[in-house]
C-alpha positions in Angstrom: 0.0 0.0 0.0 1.0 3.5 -0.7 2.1 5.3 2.0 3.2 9.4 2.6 6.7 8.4 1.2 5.7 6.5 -1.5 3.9 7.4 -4.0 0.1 5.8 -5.2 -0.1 4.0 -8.5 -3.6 5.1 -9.9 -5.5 3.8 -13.0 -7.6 5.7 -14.9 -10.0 3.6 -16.7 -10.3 5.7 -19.8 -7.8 7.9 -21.7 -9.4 9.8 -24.8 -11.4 13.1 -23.2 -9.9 15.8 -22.2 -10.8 15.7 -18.4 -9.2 12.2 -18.7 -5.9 14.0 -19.6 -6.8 17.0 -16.9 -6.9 14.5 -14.5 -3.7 12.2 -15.2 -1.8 15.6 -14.6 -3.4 16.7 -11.5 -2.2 13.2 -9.9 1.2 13.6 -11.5 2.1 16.4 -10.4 1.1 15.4 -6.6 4.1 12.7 -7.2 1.4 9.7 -8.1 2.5 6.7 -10.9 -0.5 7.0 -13.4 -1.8 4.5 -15.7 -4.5 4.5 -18.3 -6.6 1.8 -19.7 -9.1 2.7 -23.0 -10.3 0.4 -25.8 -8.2 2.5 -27.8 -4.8 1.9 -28.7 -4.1 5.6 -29.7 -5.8 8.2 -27.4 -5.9 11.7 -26.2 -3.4 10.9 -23.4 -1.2 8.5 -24.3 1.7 10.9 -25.2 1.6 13.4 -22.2 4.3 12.5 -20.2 1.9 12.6 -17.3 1.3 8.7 -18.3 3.4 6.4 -17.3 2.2 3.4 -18.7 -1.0 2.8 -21.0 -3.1 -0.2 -21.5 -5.8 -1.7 -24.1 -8.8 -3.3 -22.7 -11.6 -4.6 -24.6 -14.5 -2.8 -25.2 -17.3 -3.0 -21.9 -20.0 -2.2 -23.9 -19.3 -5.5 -26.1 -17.5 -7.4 -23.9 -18.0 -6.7 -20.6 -16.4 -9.8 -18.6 -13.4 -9.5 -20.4 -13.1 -5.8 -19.5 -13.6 -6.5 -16.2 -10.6 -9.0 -16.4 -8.5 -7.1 -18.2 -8.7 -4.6 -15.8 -8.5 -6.7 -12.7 -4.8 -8.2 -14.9 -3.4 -4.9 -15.2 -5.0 -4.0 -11.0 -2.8 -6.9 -9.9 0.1 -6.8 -12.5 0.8 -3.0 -11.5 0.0 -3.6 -7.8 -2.4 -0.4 -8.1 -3.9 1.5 -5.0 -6.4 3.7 -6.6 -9.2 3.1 -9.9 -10.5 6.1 -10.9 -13.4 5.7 -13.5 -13.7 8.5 -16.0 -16.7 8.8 -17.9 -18.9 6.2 -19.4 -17.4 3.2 -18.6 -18.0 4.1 -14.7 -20.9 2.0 -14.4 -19.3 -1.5 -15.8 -16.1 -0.8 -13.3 -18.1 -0.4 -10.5 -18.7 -4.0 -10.6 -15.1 -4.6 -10.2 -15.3 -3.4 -6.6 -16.2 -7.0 -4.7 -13.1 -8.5 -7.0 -10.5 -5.9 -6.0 -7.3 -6.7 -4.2 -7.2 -5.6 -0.6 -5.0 -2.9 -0.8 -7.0 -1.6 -3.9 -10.1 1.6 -3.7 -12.0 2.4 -6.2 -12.9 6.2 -6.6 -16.5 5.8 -7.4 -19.9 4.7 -5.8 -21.3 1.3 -5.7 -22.9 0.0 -8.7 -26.3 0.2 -7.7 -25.5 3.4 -6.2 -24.3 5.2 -9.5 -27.2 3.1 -11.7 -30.0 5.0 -9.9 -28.2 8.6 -10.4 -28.0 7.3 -14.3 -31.3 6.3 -14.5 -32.8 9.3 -15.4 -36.1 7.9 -14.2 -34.8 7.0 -10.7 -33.0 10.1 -10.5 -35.6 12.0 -10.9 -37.3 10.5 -8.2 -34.6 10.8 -6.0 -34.6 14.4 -6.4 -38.3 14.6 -6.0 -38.0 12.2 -2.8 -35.3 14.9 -1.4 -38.1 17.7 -1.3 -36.2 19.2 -4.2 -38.0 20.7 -7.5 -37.7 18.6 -10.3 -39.6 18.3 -13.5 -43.1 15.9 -14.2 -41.4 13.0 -15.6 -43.0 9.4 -16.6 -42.2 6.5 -18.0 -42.6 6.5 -21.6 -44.9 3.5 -21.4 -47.0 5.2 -18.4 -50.7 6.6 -19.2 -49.4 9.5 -17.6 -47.0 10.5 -19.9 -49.5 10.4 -23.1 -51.4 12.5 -20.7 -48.6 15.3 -20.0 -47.5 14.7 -24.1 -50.7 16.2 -24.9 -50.6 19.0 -22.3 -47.5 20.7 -22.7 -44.1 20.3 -24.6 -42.2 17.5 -23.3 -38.9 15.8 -24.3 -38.1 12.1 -24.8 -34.9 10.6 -24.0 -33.8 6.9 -23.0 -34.0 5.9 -19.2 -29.7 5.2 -19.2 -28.0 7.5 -22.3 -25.2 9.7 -22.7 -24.5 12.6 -25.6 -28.5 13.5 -26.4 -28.3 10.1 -28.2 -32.2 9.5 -29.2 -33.7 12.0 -27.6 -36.6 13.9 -29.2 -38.4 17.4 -28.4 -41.9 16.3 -28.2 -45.1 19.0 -28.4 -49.3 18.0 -28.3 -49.8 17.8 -32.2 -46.1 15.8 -33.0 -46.0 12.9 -31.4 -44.5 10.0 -33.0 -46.8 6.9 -33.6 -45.3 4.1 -31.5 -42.8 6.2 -29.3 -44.8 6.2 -26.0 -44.4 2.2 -26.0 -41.2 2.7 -24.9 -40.5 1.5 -21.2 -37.1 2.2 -21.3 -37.3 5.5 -21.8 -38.7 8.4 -20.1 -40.5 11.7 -21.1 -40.4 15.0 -19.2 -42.3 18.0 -19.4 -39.9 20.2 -20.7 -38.2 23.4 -19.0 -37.2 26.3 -20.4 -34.3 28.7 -19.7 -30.8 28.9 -19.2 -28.7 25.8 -19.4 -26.3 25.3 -16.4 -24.5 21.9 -15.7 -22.5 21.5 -12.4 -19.4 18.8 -11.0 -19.1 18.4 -7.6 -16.6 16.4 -5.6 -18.0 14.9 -2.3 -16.8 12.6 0.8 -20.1 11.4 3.0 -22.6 14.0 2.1 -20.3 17.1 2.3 -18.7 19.0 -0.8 -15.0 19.3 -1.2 -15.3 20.9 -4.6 -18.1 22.6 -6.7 -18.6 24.4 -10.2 -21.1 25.7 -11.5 -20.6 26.4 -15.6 -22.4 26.6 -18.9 -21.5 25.7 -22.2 -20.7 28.7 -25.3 -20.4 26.4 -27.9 -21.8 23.1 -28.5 -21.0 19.9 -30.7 -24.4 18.4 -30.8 -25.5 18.3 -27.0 -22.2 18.5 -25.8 -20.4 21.8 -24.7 -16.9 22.3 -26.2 -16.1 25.6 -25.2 -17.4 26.5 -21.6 -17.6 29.4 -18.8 -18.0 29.0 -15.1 -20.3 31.0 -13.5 -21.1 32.7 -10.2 -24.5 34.2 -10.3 -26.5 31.0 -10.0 -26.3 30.0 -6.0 -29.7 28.4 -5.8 -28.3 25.8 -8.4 -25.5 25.1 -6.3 -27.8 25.3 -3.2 -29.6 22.3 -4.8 -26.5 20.5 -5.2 -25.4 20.7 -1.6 -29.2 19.5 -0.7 -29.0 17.0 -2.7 -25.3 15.7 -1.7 -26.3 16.1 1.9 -29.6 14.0 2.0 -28.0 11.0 0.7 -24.6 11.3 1.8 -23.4 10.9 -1.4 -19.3 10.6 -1.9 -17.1 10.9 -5.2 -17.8 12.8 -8.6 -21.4 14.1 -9.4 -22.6 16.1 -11.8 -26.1 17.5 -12.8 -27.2 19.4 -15.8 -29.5 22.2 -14.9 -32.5 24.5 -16.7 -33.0 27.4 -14.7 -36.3 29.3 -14.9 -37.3 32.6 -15.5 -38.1 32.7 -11.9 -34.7 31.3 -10.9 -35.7 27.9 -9.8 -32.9 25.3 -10.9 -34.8 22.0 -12.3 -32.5 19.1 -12.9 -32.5 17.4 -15.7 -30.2 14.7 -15.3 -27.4 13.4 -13.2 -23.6 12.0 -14.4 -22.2 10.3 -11.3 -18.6 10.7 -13.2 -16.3 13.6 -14.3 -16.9 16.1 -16.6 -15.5 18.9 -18.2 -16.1 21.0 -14.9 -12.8 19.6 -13.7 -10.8 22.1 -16.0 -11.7 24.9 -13.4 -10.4 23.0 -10.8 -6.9 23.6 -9.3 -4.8 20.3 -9.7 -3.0 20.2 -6.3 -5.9 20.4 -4.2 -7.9 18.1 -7.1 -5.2 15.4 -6.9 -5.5 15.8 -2.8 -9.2 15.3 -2.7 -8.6 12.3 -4.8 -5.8 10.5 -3.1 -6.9 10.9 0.1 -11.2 12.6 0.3 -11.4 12.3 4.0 -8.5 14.3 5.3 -8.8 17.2 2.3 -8.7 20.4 2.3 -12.0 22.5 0.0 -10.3 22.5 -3.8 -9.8 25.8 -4.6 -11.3 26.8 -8.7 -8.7 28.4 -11.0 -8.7 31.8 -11.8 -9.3 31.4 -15.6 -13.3 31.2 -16.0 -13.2 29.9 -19.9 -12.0 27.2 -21.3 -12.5 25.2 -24.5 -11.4 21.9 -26.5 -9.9 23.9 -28.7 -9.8 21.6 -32.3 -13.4 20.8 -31.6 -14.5 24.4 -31.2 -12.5 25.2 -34.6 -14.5 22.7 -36.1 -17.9 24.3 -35.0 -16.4 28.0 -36.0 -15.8 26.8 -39.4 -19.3 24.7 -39.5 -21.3 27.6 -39.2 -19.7 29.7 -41.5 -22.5 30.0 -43.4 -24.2 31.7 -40.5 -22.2 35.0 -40.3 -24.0 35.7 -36.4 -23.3 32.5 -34.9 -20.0 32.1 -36.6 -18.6 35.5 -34.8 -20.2 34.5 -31.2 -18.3 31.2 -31.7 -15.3 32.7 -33.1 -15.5 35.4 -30.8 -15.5 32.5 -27.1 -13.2 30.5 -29.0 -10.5 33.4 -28.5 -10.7 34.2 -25.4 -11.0 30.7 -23.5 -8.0 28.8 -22.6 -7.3 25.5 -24.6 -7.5 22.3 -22.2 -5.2 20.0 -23.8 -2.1 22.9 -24.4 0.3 22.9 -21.2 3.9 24.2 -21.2 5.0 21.5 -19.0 3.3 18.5 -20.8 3.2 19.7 -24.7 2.9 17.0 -27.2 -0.7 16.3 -26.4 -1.9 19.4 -28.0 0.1 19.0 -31.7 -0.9 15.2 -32.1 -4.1 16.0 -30.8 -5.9 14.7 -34.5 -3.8 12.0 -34.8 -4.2 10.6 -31.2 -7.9 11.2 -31.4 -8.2 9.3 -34.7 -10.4 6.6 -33.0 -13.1 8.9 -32.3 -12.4 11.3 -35.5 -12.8 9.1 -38.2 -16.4 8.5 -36.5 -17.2 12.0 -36.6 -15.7 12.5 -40.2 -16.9 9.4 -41.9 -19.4 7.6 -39.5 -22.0 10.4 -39.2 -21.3 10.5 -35.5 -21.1 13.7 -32.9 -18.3 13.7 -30.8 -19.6 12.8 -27.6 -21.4 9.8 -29.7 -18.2 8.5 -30.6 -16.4 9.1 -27.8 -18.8 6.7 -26.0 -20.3 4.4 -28.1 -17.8 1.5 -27.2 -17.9 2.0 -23.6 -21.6 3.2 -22.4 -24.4 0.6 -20.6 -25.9 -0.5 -23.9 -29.8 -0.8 -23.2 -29.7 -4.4 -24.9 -28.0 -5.9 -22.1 -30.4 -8.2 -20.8 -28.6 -7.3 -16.7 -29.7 -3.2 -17.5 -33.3 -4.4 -16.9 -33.0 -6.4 -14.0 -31.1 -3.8 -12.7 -34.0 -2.0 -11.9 -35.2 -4.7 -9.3 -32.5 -6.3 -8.3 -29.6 -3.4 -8.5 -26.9 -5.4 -8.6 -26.2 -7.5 -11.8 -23.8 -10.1 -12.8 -21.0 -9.2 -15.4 -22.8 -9.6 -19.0 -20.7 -12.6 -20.3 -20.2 -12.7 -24.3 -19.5 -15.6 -26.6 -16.4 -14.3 -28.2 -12.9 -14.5 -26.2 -9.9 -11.7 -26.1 -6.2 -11.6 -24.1 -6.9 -9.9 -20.7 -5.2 -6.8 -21.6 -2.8 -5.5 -24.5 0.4 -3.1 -22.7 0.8 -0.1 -25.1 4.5 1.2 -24.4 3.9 4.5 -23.7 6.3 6.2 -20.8 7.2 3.0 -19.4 9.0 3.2 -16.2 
């Protein structure tokens, strides 16, 4: 086991976002060894020299139990103290947590835990069971929801989803045939006003870090270039609420309409990281991580924009048909602060297109948004038969698949 004088091996389960890369160099610069394990070969992190070793898994959303192996090989191989899920794949490496080596933690809730935040559905009733406002929402397959449907503009979206993927604006007179047959889905009256999304770092109910920021320019549903803000304190009133009656612990992070009355409603919750950590300042980050119950409050950088700077480009130049838009675009892309450049950790930033291939060549060729791609190989799919018994039993088995792969594939990237 690490201790003060030696320093904790941590694996990041993921490798190709941004916030993966924001993270791997908070912990190196607070003296940790840092390995990454992604279903990619090539990612966004893989030549910072914040990485110390990198790793190919197979993908979880295909092939789950081998995942889990693969990262349980590398766990045990690397003797590792810390996991620290990233993003999508958070919900299959919970289940790792019963199988983990003694000296082993895992920086995430339990699995049943993190699938009722997911589940959009079971969030919201969380919320509502908090005494916190939250907005009507039904199962798609509910009376009640072809009753709201026909009532008031409402929005349609799958129970567990990431990225906006199959999500539809629904109003009284356009409502698919069909669509309300759905029970894994949900619909929600919808909200309008501003947008606001949140990441929050917790230990037993109490908040060691909080942001509160909203996106300037968007690919698809997801914000690229983003400002933190500091006039919205009922939203991160909500938060703390929220946190407290639950006791929650680890990363959470909500997305937000607020009304023209200033009442925050939640719209859903991402028990994961997000690009909120960018405003957060790496040594006290890295702390909080390491070591959540002895940490000091994480101080928020001074710099209150940032932006993935390639992917912002891209949306510049996509609207330049729209001389308005393309000027509010152009105009936050220049004065936000890329995330990927850093004096101290260059090469990122130059290969970022060829490193990022894997989820590229979707965009470019497949048809795909970026968060689409970026997730498609390592979200819950809805197929898996486990995703519906979840929703009794909250705990299910590792989805076992037919075809075989090697544990796990060492990349040699910064080997030490």
């Amino acid at each position: 086991m690490a201790t003060e004088t030696t320093p904790k091996t941590v694996l990041l389960t993921l490798g190709r976002l941004p916030k993966s890369l924001e993270l791997a160099r908070a912990l190196k610069g607070a003296g940790c060894r840092v390995l990454v394990a992604d279903p990619f070969a090539w990612h966004l992190s893989r030549p910072s020299n914040a990485v110390d070793k990198c790793y190919q898994t197979p993908p979880p959303a295909k092939q789950q139990s081998e995942y889990l192996d693969a990262l349980l090989t590398i766990i045990k191989a690397e003797n590792v103290d810390l996991v620290v899920p990233v993003s999508e794949e958070a919900l299959h490496v919970s289940l790792l947590a019963p199988r983990l080596p003694e000296r082993t933690q895992i920086f995430t809730n339990p699995h049943g835990v993190l699938w009722d935040l997911n589940d959009k559905y079971l969030f919201n009733r969380l919320a509502q069971s908090a005494g916190l406002p939250a907005p009507e929402t039904h199962l798609a397959n509910d009376p009640e929801a072809a009753r709201l449907v026909q009532t008031t503009p409402c929005v349609f979206k799958p129970r567990i989803g990431c990225s906006g993927q199959k999500m539809q604006m629904l109003t009284p007179d356009a409502v698919p045939e069909g669509l309300l047959s759905d029970a894994d889905a949900i619909v929600q009256k919808r909200v309008f006003g501003r947008e606001l999304s949140t990441l929050t770092l917790c230990q037993d109910g109490k908040i060691l870090a909080h942001v509160t920021y909203e996106g300037l320019v968007f690919s698809g549903t997801v914000a690229v270039c983003f400002q933190r803000v500091e006039d919205a304190p009922q939203v991160a009133q909500w938060v703390a609420d929220f946190v407290a009656a639950n006791r929650y612990s680890y990363f959470l992070a909500f997305d937000f309409i607020v009304d023209q009355d200033g009442t925050p409603w939640p719209l859903e919750c991402n028990p994961r990281l997000t690009s909120g950590i960018h405003f957060m300042e790496h040594g006290d980050l890295a702390a909080a991580v390491c070591d959540p119950d002895n940490a000091p409050p994480v101080r928020l950088k001074a710099k209150k924009r940032f932006q993935e700077g390639h992917t912002t480009l891209l949306q510049v130049y996509g609207s330049v048909l729209k001389p308005k838009q393309m000027a509010r675009r152009a105009g936050a892309m220049v004065t936000s602060r890329d995330v990927l450049w850093s004096g101290s950790d260059p090469l990122p930033f130059p290969v970022m297109t060829f490193s990022s291939w894997p989820v590229l060549k979707q965009v470019l060729f497949g048809g795909k948004t970026f968060g689409e791609a970026a997730t498609l190989d390592i979200a819950w799919p809805a197929g898996f038969p486990e995703a519906n018994a979840t929703r009794q039993a909250r705990a299910p088995q590792p989805v076992r698949t037919e075809q075989a792969v090697s544990a796990a594939d060492p990349v040699n990237a910064h080997e030490t």
